[in-house]
C-alpha positions as CSV (number, residue, x, y, z in Angstrom):
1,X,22.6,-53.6,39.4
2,X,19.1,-52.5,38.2
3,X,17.8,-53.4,41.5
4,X,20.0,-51.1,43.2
5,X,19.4,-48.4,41.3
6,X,16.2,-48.4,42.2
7,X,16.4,-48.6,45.5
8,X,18.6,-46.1,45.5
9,X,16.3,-44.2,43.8
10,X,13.6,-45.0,46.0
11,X,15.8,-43.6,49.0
12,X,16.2,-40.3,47.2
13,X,12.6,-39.8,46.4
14,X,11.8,-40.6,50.1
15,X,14.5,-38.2,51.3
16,X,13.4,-35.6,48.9
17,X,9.8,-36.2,50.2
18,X,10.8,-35.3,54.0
19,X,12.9,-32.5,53.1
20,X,9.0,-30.8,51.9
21,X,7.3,-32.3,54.4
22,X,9.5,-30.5,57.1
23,X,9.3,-27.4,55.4
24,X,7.5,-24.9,56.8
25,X,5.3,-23.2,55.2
26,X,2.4,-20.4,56.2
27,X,-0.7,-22.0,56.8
28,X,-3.7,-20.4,54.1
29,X,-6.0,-17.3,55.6
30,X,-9.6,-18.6,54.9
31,X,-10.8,-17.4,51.7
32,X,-14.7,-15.9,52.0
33,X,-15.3,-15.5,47.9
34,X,-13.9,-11.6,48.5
35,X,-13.1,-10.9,44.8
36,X,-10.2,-8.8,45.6
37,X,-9.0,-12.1,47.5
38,X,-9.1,-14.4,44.8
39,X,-5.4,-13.8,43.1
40,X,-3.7,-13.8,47.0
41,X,-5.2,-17.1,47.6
42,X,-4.9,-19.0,44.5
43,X,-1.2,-18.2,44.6
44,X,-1.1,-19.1,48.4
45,X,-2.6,-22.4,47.2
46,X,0.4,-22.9,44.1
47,X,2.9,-22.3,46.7
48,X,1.5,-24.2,49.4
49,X,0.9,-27.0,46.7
50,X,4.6,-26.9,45.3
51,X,6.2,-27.0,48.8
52,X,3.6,-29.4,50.2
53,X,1.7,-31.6,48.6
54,X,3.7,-32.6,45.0
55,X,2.3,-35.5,43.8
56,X,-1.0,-35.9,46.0
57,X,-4.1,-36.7,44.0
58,X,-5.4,-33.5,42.6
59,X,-8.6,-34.5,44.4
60,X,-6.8,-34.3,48.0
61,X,-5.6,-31.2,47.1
62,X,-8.9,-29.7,46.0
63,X,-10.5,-30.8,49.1
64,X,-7.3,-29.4,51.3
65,X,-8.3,-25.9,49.4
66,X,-12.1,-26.5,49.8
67,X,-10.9,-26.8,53.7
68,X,-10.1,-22.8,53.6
69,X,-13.3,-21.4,51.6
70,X,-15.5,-20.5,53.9
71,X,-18.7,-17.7,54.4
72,X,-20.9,-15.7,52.4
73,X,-20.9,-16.7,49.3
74,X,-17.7,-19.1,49.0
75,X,-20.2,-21.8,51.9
76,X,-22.8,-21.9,49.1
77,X,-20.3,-22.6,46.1
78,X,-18.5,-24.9,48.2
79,X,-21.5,-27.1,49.1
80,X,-22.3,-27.4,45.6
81,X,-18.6,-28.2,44.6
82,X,-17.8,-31.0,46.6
83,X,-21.7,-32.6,45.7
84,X,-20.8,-32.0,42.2
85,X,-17.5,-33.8,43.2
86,X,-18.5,-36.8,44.9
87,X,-21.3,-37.7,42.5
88,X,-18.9,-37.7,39.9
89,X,-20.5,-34.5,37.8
90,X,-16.9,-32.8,38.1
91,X,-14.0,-33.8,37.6
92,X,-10.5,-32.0,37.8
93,X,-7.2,-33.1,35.6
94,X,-5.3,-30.9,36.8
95,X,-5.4,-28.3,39.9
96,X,-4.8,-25.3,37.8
97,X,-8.4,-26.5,36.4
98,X,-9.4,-26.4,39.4
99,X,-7.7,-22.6,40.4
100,X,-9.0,-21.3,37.4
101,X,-12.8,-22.1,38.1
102,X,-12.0,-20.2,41.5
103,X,-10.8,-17.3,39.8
104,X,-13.6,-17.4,37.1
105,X,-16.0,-17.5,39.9
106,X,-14.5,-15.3,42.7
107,X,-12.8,-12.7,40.6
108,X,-15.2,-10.5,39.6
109,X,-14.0,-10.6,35.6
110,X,-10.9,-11.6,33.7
111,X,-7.6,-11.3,35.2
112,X,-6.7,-7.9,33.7
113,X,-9.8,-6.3,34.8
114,X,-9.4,-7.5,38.5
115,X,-6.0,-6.3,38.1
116,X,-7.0,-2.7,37.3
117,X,-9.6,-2.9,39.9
118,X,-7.2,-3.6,42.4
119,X,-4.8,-0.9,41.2
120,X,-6.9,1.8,41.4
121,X,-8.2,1.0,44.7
122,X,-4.5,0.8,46.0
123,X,-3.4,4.0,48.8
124,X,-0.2,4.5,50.1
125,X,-2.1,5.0,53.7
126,X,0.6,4.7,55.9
127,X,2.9,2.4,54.1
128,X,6.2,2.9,54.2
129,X,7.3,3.9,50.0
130,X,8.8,0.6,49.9
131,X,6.2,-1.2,51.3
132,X,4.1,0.5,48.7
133,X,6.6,0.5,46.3
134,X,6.2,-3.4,46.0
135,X,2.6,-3.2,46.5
136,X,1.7,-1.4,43.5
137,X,4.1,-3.7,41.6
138,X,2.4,-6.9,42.7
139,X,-1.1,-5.0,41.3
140,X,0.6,-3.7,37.9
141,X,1.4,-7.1,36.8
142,X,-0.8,-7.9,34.6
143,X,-3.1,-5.0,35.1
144,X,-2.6,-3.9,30.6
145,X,-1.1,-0.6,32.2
146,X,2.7,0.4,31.4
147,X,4.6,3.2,30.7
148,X,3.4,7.2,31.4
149,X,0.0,5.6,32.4
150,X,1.1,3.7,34.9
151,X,3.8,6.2,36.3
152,X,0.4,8.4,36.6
153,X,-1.7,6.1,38.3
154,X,1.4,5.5,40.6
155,X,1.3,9.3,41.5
156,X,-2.1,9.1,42.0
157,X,-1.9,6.6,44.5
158,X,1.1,8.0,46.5
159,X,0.9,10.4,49.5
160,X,3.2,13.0,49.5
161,X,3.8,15.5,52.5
162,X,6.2,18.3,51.1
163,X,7.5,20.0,54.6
């Protein structure tokens, strides 16, 4: 009876494992060490992970996200990563280790200060209000701003034609 159970659990974890690997997920845009790039592709790299790559060696999947930093700055930290890898002078538990350093190194400051940075650079420019709409919410998260600030900042950042 045990024995059957685990083959039958066996089958379900290798079923479960195909369903992933045929979902399709967006490939990652190569990341340069742009600060205002950071947050977009460390949570590219969550989702890619979740869908993806569950239960892969944090060190494949560091070296799958090494794969997409490339230029300027990020070929220099990169170079120095994987050294520091293989030579045994890092080492990652966990890939949200790992996501953090990038943000530490790439992101110009703690979270909330990237956050405001990227909220006051925001324009409508063209966007549709939706479009922006959802835009400026993606920034506000975690930006410290709320309430009558933040509905100021929003008109700030909006274009309005009056005809």
């Amino acid at each position: 009876m045990q024995a059957q159970l685990q083959a039958l659990q066996k089958r379900l974890e290798i079923g479960t494992e195909a369903a992933a690997m045929s979902t399709e997920v967006a490939r990652l845009q190569v990341f340069n060490g742009t600060s205002s790039k950071v947050l977009g592709f460390v949570m590219a790299c969550r989702l890619y992970i979740r869908i993806k790559t569950r239960g892969i060696a944090a060190e494949k999947q560091i070296q799958w996200m090494l794969s997409y930093v490339r230029g300027r700055l990020a070929d220099i930290w990169k170079e120095n990563m994987l050294e520091d890898l293989e030579e045994g002078l890092l080492e990652y538990e966990t890939i949200e280790e790992f996501l953090a350093d990038i943000r530490k190194k790439f992101g110009g400051g703690d979270k909330e200060s990237v956050k405001v940075a990227e909220l006051k650079k925001l324009e409508q420019e063209g966007k549709t209000m939706e479009e922006f709409v959802q835009e400026f919410r993606r920034a506000a998260r975690g930006s410290g701003h709320e309430g009558r600030p933040l509905v100021e900042e929003f008109k700030r950042r909006i274009s309005i034609i009056i005809c």
